[in-house]
N, C-alpha and C positions, 0 to 999 in steps of 0.2 A: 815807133818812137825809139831814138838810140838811149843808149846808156846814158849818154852825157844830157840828154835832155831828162832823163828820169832821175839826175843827180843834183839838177837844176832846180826842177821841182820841188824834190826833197829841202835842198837849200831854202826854195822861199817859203816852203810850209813850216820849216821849222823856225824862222824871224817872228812869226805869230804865236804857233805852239807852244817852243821850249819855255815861254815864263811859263805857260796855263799849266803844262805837264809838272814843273816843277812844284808849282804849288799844290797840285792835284798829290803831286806826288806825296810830299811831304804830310799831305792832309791823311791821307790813309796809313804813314805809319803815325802820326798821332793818334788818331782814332783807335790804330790798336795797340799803340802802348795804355792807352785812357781805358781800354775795357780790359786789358791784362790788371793793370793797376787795379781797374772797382774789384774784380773779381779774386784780388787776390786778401784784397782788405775785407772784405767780403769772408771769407775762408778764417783768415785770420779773427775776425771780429767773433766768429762761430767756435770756433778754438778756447778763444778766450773765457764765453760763454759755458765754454764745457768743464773748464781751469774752475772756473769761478762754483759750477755745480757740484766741484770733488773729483772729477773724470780728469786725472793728470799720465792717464796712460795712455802712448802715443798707437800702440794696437789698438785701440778699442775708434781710433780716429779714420772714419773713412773715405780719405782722401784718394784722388785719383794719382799712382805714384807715375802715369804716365806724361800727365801733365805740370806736376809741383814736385817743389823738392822742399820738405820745411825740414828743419833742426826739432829736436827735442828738447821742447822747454825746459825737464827735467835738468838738462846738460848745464844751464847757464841760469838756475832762479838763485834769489839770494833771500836767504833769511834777511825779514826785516823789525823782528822782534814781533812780540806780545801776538806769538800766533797767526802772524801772518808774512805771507812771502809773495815775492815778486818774482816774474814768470816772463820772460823774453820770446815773444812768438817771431819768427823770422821766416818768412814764406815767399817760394819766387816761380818765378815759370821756368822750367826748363825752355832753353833755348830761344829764349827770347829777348835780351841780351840788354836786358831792364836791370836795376840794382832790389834783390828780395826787400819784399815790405816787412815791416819790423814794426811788432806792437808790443805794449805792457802790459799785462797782468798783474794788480793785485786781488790774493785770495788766501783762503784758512789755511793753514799748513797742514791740517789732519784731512789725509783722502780716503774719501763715501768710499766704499766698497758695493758691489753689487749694485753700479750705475750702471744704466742703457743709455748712451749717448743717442739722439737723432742723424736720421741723414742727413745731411746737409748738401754734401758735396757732391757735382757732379760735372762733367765739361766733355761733349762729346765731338771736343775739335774742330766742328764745322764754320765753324765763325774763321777760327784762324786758317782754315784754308782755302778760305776766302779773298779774306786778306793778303794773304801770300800770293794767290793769285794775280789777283787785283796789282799789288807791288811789282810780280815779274812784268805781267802786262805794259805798265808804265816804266819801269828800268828798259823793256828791249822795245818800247817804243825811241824811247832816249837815246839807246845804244844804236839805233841803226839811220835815226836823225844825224848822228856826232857823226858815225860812219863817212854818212853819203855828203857832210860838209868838208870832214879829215880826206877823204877820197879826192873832193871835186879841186879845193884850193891847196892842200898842199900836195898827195902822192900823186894826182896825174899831171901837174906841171914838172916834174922832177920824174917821175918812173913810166910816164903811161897808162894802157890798160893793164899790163902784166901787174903792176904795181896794187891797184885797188884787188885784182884778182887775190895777189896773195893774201893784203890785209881782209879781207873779205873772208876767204877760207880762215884765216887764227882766228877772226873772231867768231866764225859758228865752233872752231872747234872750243875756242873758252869759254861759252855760253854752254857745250855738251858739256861739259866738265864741270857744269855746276858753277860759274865765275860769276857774279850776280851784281857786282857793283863796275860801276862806270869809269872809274877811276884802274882799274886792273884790269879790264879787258882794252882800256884805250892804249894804256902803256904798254902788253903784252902786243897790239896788232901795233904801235909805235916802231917798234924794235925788231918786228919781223919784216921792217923795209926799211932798218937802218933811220930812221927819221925822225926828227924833235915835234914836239904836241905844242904848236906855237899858243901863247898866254890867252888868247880866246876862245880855243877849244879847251881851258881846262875846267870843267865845268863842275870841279870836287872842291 
């Protein structure tokens, strides 16, 4: 089988695929912003709980600091009279690239001494590297679908094989580099043959 029949292929597999992929796509990072989200409300709502018991120190909270990053309600509560204050819990995932969830506390202004908060917390990562997974999988199934269409109808009527050969190498070398969206690796393999990303390959 030549190239151009393996570019061919590619082309009609992808007329089918790219919605399916797309929406596969999209579904998995829903899914893990929805369990970032429970889990961070989750954290927080546990927080609150501990606000409310007297436990307003943020040492004694045992959060995973590998995965969250909260603020210290201390930082931002307001007196709101007659012995009781309001408590701003602000909690996010690192690198996850969500807006941190934000909850209210109201509780007593005088804090218990000599509380033991519970465990609560704990996240041993495997889910999101799953997910991530899952995500590349379907981004370099995308990215090499767009390839072998950018390849067939536009750089080998204009450059040849030479041509898909270079775009071909920029783009494993932007994938080594960690490049992970479609839109930056199309553009950066665009420009290493000189060539515009005609309005139906733009697929960002």
């Amino acid at each position: 089988m030549t190239l151009i029949e393996v570019l061919v292929a590619i082309a009609l597999f992808a007329i089918a695929a790219i919605p399916l992929l797309g929406v596969f796509h999209e579904s998995v990072i829903t899914n893990a912003d929805s369990k970032i989200r429970t889990k961070e409300a989750t954290i927080a709502q546990s927080i609150a709980e501990d606000i409310k018991a007297g436990n307003t120190n943020v040492s004694n909270w045992n959060i995973p600091s590998d995965y969250y990053l909260i603020e210290d309600p201390n930082q931002s509560k307001v007196d709101m009279g007659n012995g009781v204050t309001e408590y701003k819990i602000s909690i996010g995932k690192l690198q996850s690239g969500t807006d941190p969830f934000v909850l209210y506390a109201i509780a007593p202004s005088a804090e218990i001494t000599g509380y033991t908060p519970p465990n609560f917390y704990s996240d041993n990562g495997d889910y999101d590297d799953i997910i991530n997974r899952l995500n590349d999988i379907v981004t370099l199934v995308i990215v090499i679908t767009w390839t072998a269409l950018f390849s067939l109808f536009v750089v080998l009527p204009k450059l040849g094989l030479g041509g898909i050969i270079t775009i071909v190498n920029n783009i494993i070398d932007s994938w080594n580099k960690n490049i992970r969206t479609l839109k930056d690796i199309a553009t950066n393999a665009a420009k290493s043959v000189n060539l515009k990303i005609p309005w139906w390959l733009k697929w960002w």
